[in-house]
C-alpha positions as CSV (number, residue, x, y, z in Angstrom):
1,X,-8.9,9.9,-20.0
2,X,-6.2,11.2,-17.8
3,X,-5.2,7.1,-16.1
4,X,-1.7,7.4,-15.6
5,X,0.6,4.2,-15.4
6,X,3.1,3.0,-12.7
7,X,4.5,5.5,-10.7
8,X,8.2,4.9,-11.6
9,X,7.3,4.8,-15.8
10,X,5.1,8.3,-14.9
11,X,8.5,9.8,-13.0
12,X,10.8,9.1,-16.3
13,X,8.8,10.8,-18.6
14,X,8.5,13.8,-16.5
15,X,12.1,14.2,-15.9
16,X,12.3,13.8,-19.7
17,X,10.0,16.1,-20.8
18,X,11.6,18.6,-18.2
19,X,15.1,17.8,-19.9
20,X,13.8,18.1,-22.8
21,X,11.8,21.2,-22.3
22,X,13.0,24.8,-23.8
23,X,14.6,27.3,-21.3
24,X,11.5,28.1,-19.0
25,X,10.1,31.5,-19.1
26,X,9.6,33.2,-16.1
27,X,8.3,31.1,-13.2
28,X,4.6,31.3,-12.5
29,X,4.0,31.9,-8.7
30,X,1.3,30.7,-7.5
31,X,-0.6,31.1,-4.0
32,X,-2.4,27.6,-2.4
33,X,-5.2,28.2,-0.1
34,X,-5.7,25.7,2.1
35,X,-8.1,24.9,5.0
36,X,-5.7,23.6,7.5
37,X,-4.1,26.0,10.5
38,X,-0.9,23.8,11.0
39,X,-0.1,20.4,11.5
40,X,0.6,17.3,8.9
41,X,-2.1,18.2,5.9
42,X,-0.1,21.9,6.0
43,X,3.2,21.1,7.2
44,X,3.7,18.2,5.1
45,X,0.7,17.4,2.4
46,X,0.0,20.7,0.8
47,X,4.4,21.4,1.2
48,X,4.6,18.1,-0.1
49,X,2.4,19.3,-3.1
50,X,4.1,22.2,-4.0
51,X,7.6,20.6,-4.0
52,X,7.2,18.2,-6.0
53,X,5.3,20.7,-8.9
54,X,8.4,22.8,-8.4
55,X,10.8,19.8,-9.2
56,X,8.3,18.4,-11.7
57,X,8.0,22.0,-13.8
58,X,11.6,22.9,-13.7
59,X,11.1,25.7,-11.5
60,X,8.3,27.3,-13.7
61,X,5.6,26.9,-11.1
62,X,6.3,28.0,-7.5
63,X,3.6,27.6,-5.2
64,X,3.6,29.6,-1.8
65,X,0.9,27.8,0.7
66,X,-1.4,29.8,3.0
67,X,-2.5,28.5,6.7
68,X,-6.5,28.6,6.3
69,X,-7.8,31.6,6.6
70,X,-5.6,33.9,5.0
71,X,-6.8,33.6,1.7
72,X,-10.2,33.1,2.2
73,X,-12.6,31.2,4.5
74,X,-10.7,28.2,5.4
75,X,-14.0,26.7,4.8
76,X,-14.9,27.9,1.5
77,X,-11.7,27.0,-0.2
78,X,-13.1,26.0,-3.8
79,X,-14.6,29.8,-3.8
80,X,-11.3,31.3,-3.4
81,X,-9.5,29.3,-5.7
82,X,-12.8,29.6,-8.6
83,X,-12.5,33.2,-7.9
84,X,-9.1,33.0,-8.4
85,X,-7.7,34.4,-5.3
86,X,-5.8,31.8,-5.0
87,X,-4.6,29.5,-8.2
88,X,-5.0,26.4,-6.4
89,X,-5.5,24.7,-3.2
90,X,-5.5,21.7,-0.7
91,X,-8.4,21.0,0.7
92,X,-11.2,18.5,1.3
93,X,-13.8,18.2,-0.9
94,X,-16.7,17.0,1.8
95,X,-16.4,20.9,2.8
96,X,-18.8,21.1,-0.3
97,X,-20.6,18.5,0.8
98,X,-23.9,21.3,1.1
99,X,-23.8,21.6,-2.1
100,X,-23.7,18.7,-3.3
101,X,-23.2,15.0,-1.3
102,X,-21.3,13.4,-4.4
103,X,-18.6,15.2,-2.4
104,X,-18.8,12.9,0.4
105,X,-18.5,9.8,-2.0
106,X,-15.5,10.9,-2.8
107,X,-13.9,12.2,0.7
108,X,-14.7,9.2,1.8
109,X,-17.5,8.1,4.1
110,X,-19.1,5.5,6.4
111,X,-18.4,2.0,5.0
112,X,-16.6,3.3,2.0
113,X,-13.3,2.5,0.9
114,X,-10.2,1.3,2.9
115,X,-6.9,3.8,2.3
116,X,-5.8,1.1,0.2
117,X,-9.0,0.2,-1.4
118,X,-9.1,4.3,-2.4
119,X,-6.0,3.9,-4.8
120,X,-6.6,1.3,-6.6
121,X,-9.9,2.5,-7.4
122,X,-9.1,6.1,-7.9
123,X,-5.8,5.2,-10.3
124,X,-6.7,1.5,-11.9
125,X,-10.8,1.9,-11.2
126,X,-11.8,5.0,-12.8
127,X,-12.0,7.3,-9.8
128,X,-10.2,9.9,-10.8
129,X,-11.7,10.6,-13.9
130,X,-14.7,10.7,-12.1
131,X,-13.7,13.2,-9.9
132,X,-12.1,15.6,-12.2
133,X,-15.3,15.6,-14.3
134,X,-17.8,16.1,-11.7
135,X,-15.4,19.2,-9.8
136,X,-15.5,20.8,-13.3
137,X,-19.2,20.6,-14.0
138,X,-20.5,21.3,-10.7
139,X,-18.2,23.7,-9.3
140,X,-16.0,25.0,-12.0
141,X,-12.2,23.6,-10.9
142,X,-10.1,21.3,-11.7
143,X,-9.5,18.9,-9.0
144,X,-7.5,16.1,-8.4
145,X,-6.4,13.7,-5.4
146,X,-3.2,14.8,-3.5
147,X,-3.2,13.1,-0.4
148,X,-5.0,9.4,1.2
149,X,-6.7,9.8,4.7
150,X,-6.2,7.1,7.3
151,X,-8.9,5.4,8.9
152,X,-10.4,7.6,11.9
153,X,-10.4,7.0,15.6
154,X,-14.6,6.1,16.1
155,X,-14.7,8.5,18.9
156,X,-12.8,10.2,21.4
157,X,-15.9,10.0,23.9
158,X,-16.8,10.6,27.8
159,X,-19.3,8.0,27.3
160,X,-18.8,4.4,26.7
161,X,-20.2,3.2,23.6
162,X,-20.2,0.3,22.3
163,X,-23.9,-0.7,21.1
164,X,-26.7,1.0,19.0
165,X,-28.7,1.6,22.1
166,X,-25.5,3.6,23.6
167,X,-25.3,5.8,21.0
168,X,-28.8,6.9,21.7
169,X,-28.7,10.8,22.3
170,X,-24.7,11.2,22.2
171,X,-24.1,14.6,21.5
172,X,-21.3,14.2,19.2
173,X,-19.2,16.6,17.0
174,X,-18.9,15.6,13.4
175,X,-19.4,17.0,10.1
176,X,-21.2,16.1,6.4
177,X,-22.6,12.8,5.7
178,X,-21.4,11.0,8.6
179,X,-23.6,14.1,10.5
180,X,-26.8,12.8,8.6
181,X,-26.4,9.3,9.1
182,X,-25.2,9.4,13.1
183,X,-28.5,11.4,13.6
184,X,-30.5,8.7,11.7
185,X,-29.2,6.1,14.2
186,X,-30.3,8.6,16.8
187,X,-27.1,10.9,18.0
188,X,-27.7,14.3,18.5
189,X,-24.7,16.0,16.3
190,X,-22.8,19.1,16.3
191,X,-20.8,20.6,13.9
192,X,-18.0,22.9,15.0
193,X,-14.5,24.0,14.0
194,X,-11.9,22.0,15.3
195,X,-10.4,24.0,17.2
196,X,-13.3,24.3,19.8
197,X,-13.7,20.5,20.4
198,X,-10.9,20.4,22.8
199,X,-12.8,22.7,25.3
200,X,-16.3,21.4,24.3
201,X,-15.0,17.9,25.3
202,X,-13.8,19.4,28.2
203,X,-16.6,21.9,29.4
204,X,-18.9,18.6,28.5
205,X,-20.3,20.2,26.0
206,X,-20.6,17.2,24.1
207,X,-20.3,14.1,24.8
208,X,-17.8,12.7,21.9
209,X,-16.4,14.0,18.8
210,X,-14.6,12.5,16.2
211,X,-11.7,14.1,13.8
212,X,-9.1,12.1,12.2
213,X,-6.9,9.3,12.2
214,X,-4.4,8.4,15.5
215,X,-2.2,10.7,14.1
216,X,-4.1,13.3,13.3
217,X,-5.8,13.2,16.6
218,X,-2.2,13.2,18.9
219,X,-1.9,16.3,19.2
220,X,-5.4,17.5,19.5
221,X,-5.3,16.4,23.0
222,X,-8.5,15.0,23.0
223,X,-7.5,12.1,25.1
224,X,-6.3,14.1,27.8
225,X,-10.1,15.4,28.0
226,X,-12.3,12.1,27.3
227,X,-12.2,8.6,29.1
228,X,-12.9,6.5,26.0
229,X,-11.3,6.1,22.7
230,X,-13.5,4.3,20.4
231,X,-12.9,2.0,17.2
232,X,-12.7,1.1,14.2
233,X,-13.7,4.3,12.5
234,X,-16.4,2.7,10.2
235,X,-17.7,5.8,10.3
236,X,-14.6,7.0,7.8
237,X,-12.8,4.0,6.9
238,X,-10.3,5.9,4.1
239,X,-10.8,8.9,2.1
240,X,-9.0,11.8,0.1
241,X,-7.7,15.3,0.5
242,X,-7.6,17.0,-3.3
243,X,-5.8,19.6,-5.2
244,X,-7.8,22.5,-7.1
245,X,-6.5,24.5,-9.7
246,X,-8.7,28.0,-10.9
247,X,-9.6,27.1,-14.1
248,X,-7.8,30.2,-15.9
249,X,-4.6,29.2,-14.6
250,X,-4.8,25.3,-16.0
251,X,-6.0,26.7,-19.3
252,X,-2.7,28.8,-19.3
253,X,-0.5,25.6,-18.7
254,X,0.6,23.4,-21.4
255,X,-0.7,20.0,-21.7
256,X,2.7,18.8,-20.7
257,X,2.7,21.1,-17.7
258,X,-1.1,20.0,-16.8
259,X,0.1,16.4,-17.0
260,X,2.8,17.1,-14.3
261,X,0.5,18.3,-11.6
262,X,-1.9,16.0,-11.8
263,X,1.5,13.2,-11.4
264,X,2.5,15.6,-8.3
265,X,-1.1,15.1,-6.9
266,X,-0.7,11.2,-7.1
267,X,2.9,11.1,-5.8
268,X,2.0,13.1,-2.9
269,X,-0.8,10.8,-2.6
270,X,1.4,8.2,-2.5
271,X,4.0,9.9,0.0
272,X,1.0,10.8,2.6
273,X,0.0,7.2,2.9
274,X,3.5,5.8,3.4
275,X,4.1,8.4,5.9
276,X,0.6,8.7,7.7
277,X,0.2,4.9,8.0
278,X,3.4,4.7,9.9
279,X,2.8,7.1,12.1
280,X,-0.2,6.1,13.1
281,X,1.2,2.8,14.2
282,X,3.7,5.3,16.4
283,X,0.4,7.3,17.6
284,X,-1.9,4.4,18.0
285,X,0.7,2.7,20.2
286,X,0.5,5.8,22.5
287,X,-2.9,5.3,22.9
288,X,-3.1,1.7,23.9
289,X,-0.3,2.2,26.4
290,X,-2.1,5.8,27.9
291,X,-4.9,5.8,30.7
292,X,-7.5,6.0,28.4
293,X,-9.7,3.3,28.5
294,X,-10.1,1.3,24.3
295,X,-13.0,0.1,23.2
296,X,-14.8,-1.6,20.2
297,X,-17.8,-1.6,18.6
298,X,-20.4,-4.4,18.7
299,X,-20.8,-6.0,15.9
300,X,-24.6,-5.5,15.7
301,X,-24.0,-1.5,15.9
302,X,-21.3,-1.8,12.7
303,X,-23.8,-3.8,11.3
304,X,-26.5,-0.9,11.8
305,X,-24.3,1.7,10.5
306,X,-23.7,-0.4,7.2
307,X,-27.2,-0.7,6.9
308,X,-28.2,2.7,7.6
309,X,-25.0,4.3,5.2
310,X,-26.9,1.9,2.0
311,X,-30.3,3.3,2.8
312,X,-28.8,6.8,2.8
313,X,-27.2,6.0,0.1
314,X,-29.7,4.6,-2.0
315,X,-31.9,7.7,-1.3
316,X,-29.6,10.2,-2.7
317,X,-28.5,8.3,-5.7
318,X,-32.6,8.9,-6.8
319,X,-32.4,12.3,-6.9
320,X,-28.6,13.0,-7.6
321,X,-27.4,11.6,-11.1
322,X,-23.6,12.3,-10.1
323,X,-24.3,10.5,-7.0
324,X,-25.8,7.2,-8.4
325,X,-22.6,7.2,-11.2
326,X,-19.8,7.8,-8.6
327,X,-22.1,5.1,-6.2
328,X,-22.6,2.8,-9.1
329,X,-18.6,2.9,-9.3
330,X,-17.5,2.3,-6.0
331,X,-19.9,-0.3,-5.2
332,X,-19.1,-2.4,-8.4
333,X,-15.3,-1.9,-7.7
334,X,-15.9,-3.3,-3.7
335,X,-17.5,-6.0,-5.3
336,X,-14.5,-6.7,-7.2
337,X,-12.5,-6.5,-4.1
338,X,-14.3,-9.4,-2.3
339,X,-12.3,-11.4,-4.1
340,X,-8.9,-10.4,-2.1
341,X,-9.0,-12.8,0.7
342,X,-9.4,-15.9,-1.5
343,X,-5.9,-14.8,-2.5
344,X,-4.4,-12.4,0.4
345,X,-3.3,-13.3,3.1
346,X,-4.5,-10.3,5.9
347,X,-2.8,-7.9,7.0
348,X,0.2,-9.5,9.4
349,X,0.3,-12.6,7.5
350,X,-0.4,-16.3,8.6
351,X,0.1,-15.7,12.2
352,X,-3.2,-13.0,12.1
């Protein structure tokens, strides 16, 4: 419905239909909530955002963005922008996930998709079509992807764990589906703000908590407070951060101008991979060459957590129409994917 082609073809005909566009009226300022107190998803996503609509519209949409919290509950973003306190946002739709756990489909989840694997299905695979239908029938926005999410660090963790039987009774921080599923496998999870893991790591708390990617995580600090850090992140192995628009303020855009947001959401999408992905080399390598002590997962416990994720899975899907389509479309798409390494070499080349 709304596929768009190559990036480069999709960035000519916006700068022609700006050319070719009447003397704008008066720009439309808008106000972007967002969840995020500072850091990269503020400082550079959600800014990232807003520039390029500027550039993309001609100057007729300015968009002023909000630390979380100033607009709104930083975690109830999707009710501030449907109320229309705010005209859009950036945020992350497995905040939602209580009301419906579509949403963690597609935030991404534990043995979802890869960064990479994310595009192509969101922008070749039908993804995003998905997503902008289910935001408007369950919640009553228009949504769209703005920006990819690394792979997460498994756990920053005072306990060493490598196998199932370690994880037995971790009291870890974490949040939506990943929350159900570590508790299946027999953690005992929190859920907190993430600004009060620091000293819960630190006051012991809990045991382990785990956030975002290496670079995401730097400056947390949480290494300076737990011995371990703990991979791969199967427990969030890619995901998205999404744009919402009240649905007022899209009905008063033009088609063409409607056409130009959703193109700023995927080139910002494809902005915060290129520059997150680097930077996590830069963060990871801090890591490594720190005090902290690295550690990886046993197979058998990845294996478990696979396992585990399709049982979850299977049960919601059920009970939850939305959930078995968006399911029925990422699973057929990774079985697509197998295919890659007959053709690709890995990641590194031969010498891998």
């Amino acid at each position: 419905m709304h596929k768009m082609t190559r990036i480069a073809l999709s960035v000519g005909v916006a700068a022609g239909l700006t050319a070719s566009s009447v003397a704008a009226e008066a720009a439309e300022s808008w106000r972007m909530a967002t969840p995020w107190s500072g850091g990269p998803w503020l400082e550079r996503d959600a800014e990232t955002f807003a520039s390029y609509v500027n550039q993309l519209t001609g100057g007729e949409i300015e968009i002023e963005v909000f630390p979380g919290g100033t607009l709104g509950g930083a975690l109830r973003v999707t009710n501030t922008v449907k109320s229309g306190v705010a005209e859009v946002s950036h945020n992350y739709i497995n905040y939602d996930y209580g009301t419906d756990p579509t949403a963690a489909l597609l935030a991404g989840h534990s043995s979802g998709l890869t960064p990479e694997e994310f595009m192509l299905w969101m922008y070749e695979g039908g993804g995003v079509e998905l997503y902008e239908e289910f935001r408007r029938e369950v919640f009553d926005v228009v949504a769209f992807p703005c920006s990819i999410l690394g792979t997460e660090i498994f756990l920053h963790s005072n306990k060493k764990v490598e196998t199932l039987e370690d994880f037995q009774g971790l009291r870890l921080r974490t949040s939506g589906a990943w929350a159900e599923i570590a508790s299946r496998l027999g953690a005992s999870t929190v859920v907190m703000a993430g600004g009060e893991i620091y000293s819960a790591l630190e006051r012991g708390v809990i045991d382990a908590a785990e956030w975002g990617s290496p670079e995401m995580n730097r400056p947390t600090g949480f290494q300076e407070v737990a011995q371990y850090v703990i991979l791969p992140g199967v427990h969030q192995s890619g995901g998205f951060l999404e744009c919402q628009v009240n649905q007022e303020a899209w009905d008063g855009l033009s088609v063409e101008q409607q056409e130009l947001l959703r193109l700023a959401g995927k080139l910002s999408v494809y902005d915060s991979w290129l520059a997150s992905s680097f930077a996590d080399l830069d963060a990871y390598q801090e890591l490594i060459d720190g005090p902290n002590e690295m550690v990886q997962l046993d197979d058998s416990f990845i294996q478990a957590i696979y396992d585990e994720t399709e049982a979850w899975e299977n049960e919601y899907a059920e009970e939850n129409e939305w959930f078995a389509r968006v399911l029925e479309s990422q699973r057929s798409f990774k079985e697509a994917m197998n295919r890659w390494p007959e053709y690709r070499l890995p990641i590194g080349g031969a010498n891998n």
